[in-house]
N, C-alpha and C positions, 0 to 999 in steps of 0.2 A: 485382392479385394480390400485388404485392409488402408492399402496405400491411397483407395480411391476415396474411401470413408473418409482418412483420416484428412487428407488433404485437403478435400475437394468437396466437405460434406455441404459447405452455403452454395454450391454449383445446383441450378436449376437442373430438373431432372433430364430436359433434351438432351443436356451436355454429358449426362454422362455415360451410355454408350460410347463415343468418340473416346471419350478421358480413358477408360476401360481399358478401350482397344487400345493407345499407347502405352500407357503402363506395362499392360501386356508383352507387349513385342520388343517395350527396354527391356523388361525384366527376363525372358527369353533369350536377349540378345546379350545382356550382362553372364547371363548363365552361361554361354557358348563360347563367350569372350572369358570367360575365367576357367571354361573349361581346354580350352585352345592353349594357354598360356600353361595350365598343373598340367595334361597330357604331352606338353614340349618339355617342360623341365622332368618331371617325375620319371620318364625312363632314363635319364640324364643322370639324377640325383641317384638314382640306384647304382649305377656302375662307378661311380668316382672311389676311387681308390684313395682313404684318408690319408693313410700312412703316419698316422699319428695314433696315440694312445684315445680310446674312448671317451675317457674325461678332459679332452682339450678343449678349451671354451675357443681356442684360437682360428679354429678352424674355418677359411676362407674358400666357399663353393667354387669363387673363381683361381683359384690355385689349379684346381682339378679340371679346367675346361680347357677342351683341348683345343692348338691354332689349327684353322682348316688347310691356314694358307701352304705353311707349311710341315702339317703335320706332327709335331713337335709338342707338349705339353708346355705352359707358359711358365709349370714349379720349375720348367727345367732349364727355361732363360730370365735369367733374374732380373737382369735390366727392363725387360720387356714388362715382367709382372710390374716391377715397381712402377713405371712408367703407366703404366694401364691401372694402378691403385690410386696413383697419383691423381692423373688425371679426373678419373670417378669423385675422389672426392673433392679435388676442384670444383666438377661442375657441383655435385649435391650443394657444396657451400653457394655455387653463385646462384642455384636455385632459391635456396631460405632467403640469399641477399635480396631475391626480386620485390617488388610492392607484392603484397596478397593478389592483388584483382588478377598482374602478370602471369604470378607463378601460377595463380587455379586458373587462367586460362592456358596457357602452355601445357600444362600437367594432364588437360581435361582433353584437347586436342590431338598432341602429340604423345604422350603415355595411352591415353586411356583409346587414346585413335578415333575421340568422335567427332559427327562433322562441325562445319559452324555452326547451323541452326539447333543444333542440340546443344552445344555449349552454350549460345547464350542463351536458351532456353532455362539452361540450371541456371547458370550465372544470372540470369534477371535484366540480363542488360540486350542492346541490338547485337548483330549480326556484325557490323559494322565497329563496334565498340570489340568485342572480339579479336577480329583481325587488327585492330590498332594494338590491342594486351599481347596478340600472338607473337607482334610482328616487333614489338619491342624489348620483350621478355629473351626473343631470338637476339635479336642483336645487343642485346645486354652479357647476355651469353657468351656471343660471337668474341665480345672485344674481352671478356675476361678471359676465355681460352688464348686469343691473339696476346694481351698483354704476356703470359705465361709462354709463349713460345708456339702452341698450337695453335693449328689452322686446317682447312680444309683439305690441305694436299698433305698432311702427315706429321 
């Protein structure tokens, strides 16, 4: 209710039943979608075995995850881990590199998984502006991974 106040308060009063009812069902759908994400990791983050001292600031969750492919611990092939840290922060850095509008479209999209009409919704912009942010924020991506050697098949 406060979001509808705070937002919405010069909105004639027809409108705001409707405003309500959205807020509502993001705010619902945020809840479920953050609850979906702490009930995936949290029994995860329980069983990982540090193998380090308590006080190690060093300690990397993805050390501890295990490959499904082939069963294997990734601390326990080192090329792999590195290769897989590597990469991660490849993309993180070619994500900051994007224009703003890219990256918070890419991130809103493909992170947060929503669809286009609600992205540009937040975003302020069409529907159509969107998929031009989506669609080159990807290929921006694409040719930073490819200049580095990665691609799609591996």
């Amino acid at each position: 209710m406060l979001k509808l106040t705070e937002s919405y308060s010069d909105r004639p009063v027809e409108e705001l039943p409707p405003l309500f009812q959205r807020i509502l069902q993001n705010t619902i759908r945020d809840h479920y979608r953050r609850f979906k994400v702490r009930s995936a990791w949290t029994p995860l983050a329980g069983s990982f075995q540090r193998g380090v001292e308590e006080g190690d600031d060093d300690f990397d969750i993805l050390d501890s995850v295990e490959d499904s492919g082939e069963g294997r611990h990734f601390s326990l092939v080192p090329d792999l881990q590195l290769n897989q840290k590597q990469t991660l922060v490849l993309i993180e850095i070619a994500l900051q590199n994007l224009p703003p509008r890219q990256r918070e479209a890419f991130l809103l999209r493909y992170w947060e998984e929503r669809d286009v009409a609600e992205t540009a919704q937040i975003m302020g912009c069409s529907e159509g502006s969107v998929k031009a942010h989506c669609s080159r924020a990807v290929h921006a991506l694409a040719r930073v991974l490819a200049s580095q050697g990665l691609n799609d098949h591996g």
